[in-house]
N, C-alpha and C positions, 0 to 999 in steps of 0.2 A: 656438617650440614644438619639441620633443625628439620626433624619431623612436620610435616604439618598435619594436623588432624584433617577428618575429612569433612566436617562440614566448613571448614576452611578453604577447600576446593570447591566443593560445590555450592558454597552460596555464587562466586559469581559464572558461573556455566549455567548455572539452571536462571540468573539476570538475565542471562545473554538468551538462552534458549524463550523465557517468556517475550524479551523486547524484538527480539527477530519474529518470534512466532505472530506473533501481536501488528506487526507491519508486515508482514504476509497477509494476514487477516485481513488488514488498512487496506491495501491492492487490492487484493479479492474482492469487496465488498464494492471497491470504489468503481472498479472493471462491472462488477456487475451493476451496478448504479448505472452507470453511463449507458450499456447495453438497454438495459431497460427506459431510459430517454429517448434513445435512438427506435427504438421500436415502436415507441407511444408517441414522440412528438418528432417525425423525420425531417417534416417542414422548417419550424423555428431551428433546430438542431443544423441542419443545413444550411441553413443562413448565415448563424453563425460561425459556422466554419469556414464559408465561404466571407466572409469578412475578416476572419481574421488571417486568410490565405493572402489577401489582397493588401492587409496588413504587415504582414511579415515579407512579402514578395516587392 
C-alpha cells in the first residue's frame, strides 16, 4: 500500500470544507434576505405567496 503525502489528503477535505462552508453561507444570507422582505414589504410578499398557494393547490 502507497503512502500518501499529506497535502494529498487535504487538498480535497479542505475542497469540501470551503464548498459546504460556502452553501451554508448561500442559506444564511438567502434566509436572511427573505426575512428582511418579509419585514419591509409584508404586503407585496403576501400576495405573492398567496398566488402561488393558489397555484400549487
Amino acid at each position: 500500500m502507497s503512502k500518501k503525502r499529506i497535502s494529498e489528503k487535504a487538498i480535497p477535505i479542505l475542497f469540501d470544507v470551503v464548498v459546504w462552508s460556502g452553501f451554508a453561507a448561500f442559506i444564511f444570507a438567502t434566509y436572511i434576505a427573505c426575512q428582511t422582505l418579509l419585514e419591509r414589504f409584508p404586503g407585496p410578499v403576501n400576495t405573492l405567496l398567496g398566488v402561488l398557494h393558489k397555484f400549487v393547490a
